[in-house]
C-alpha positions in Angstrom: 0.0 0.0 0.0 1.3 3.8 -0.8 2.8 4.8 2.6 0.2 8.1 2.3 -2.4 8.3 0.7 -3.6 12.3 1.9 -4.4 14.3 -1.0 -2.9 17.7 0.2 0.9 16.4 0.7 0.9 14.0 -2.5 -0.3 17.2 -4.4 2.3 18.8 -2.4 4.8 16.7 -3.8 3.3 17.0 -7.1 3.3 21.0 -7.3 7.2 20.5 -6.0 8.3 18.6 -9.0 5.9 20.8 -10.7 7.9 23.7 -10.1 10.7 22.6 -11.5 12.7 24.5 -14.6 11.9 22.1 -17.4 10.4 24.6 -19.9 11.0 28.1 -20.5 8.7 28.7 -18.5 5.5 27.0 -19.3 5.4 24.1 -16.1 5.2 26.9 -13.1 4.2 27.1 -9.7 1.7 30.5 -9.5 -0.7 31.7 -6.5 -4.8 32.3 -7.9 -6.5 34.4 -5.4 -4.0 33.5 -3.0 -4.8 29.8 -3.9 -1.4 27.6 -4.7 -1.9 26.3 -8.2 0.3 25.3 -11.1 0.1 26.2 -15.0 1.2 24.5 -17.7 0.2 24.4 -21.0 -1.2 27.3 -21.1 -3.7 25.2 -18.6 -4.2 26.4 -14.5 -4.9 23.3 -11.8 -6.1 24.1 -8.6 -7.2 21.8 -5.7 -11.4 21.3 -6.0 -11.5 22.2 -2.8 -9.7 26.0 -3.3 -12.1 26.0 -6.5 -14.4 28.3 -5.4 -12.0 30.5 -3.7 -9.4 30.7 -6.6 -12.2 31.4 -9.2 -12.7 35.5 -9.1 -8.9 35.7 -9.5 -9.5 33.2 -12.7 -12.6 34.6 -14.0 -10.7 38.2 -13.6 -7.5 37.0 -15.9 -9.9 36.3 -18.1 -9.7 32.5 -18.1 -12.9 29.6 -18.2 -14.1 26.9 -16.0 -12.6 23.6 -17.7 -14.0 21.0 -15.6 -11.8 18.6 -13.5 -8.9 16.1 -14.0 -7.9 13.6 -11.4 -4.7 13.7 -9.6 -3.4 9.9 -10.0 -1.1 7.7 -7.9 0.9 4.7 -8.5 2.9 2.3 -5.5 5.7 1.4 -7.9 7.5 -2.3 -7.9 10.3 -3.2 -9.6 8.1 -5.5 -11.4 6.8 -2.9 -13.4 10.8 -3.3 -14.9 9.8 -6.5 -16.5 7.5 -4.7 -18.9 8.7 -4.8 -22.2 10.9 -1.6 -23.4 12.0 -1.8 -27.2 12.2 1.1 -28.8 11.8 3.8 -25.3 15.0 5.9 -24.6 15.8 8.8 -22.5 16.4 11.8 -24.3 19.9 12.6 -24.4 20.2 16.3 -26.1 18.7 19.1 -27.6 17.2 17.1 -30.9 16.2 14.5 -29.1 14.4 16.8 -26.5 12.9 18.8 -30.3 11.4 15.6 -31.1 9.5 15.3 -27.3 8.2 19.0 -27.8 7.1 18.3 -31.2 5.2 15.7 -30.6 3.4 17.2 -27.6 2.4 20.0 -30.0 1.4 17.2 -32.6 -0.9 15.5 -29.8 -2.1 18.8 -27.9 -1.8 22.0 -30.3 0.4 23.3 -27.5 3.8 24.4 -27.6 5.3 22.8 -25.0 8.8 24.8 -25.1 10.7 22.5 -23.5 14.5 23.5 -22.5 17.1 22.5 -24.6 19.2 21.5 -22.3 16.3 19.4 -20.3 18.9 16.2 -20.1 20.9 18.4 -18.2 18.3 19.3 -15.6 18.7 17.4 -12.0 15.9 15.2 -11.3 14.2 15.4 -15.1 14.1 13.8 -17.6 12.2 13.1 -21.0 11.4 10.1 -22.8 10.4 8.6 -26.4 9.2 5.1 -27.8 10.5 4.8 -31.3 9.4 2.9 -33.9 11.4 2.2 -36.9 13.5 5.4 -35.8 10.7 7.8 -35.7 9.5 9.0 -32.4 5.8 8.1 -31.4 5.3 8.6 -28.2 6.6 10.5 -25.6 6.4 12.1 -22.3 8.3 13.9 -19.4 9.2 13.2 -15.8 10.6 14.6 -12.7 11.9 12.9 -10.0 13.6 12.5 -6.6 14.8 9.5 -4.9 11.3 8.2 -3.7 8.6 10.0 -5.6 8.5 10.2 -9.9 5.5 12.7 -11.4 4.8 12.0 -15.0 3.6 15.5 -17.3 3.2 15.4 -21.1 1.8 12.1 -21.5 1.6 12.3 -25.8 1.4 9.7 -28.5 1.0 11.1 -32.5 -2.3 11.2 -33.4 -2.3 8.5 -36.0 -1.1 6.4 -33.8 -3.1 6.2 -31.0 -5.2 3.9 -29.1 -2.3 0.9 -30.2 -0.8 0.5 -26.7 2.3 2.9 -27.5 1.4 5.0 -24.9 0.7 1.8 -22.1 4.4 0.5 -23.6 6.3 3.6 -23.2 4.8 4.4 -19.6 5.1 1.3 -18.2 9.0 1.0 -19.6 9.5 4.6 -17.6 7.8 3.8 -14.2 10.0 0.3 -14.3 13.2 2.6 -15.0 12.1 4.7 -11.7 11.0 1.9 -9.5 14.6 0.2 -10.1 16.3 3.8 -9.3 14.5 3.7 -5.5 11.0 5.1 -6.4 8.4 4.2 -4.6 5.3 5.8 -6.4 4.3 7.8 -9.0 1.7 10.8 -9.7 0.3 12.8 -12.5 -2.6 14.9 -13.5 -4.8 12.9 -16.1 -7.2 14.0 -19.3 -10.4 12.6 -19.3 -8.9 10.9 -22.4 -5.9 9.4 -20.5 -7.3 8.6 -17.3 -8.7 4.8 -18.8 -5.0 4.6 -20.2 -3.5 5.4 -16.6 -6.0 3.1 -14.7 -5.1 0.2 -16.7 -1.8 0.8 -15.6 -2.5 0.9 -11.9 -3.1 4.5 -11.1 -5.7 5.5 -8.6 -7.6 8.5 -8.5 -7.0 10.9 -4.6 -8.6 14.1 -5.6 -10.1 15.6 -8.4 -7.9 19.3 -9.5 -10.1 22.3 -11.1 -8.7 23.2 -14.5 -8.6 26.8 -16.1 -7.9 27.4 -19.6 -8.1 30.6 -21.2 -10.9 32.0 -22.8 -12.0 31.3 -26.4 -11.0 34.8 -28.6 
């Protein structure tokens, strides 16, 4: 069983690795209302419970009501290690870290401006499953010696819904539960939350999501 299960610290720990400099300077820690929240993607996440409070700050920069995503959890084993993991590497410089952010912006529309130098930050790191040497899935994580948070989950849009995305995540939380990790967290879209459940992740609380307004 996860060692803690409370909502407030794993968000915590979430907003933390959060906060970290992986883009320039799209994934950052930011107060609404006087509410703690993090933006990324042009998106806004606040606890449900500092919804209502956090909303006349929101409303007032001119951004809308998106609904709600779950915050997920995983207790990692190193069994996930035995999941198969041909084709998935660790980007290793600036083209390979290109390839990550253009394939976010394939999958979301979003320009995910990731640093170039992303291999170099402590603690982060992104990854790609490739397939016949083209890059078709990817994602980004940060972590520290007991806790990994997963951001950027994205598989190219022709190629979805053929288990690239399972393959790829599952190779990554393996890596991370050999390193010492001892669970996992992300933020899921109502699209990726089936995805992340068949994994093993569990819902803990349910975040408010703001996205700017339509022009």
């Amino acid at each position: 069983m996860l060692t803690s299960r409370d909502p407030t610290s794993l968000r915590t720990r979430a907003w933390d690795h959060g906060g970290r400099p992986l883009t320039s300077p799209r994934l950052v820690r930011i107060s609404l209302g006087g509410v703690p929240a993090i933006a990324t993607g042009g998106l806004v996440f606040v606890a449900e419970s500092d919804a209502d409070a956090a909303r006349p700050a929101a409303e007032e920069a001119g951004m809308t009501d998106a609904g709600v995503a779950p915050l997920m959890v995983l207790e990692l084993d190193t069994s996930l290690a035995e999941a198969p993991s041909v084709g998935v590497e660790r980007a290793v410089d600036a083209d390979c870290v290109q390839e990550v952010a253009e394939l976010i912006r394939a999958a979301f529309g979003v320009d995910a401006n990731l640093r170039a130098d992303l291999p170099d930050v402590p603690g982060a790191d992104a990854w790609l499953l490739r397939e016949d040497g083209r890059a078709i899935a990817a994602l980004v994580a940060t972590s520290d010696p007991d806790f990994v948070a997963i951001w950027s989950m994205a598989t190219l849009p022709s190629r979805r819904h053929e288990g690239h995305a399972r393959h790829l995540l599952r190779a990554v939380l393996g890596h991370y539960a050999l390193e010492g990790a001892a669970r996992a967290c992300l933020v899921a879209t109502p699209e990726g939350e089936r995805l992340y459940r068949s994994v093993g992740f569990e819902p803990v609380e349910q975040l408010r999501v703001w996205r700017p307004a339509a022009r």
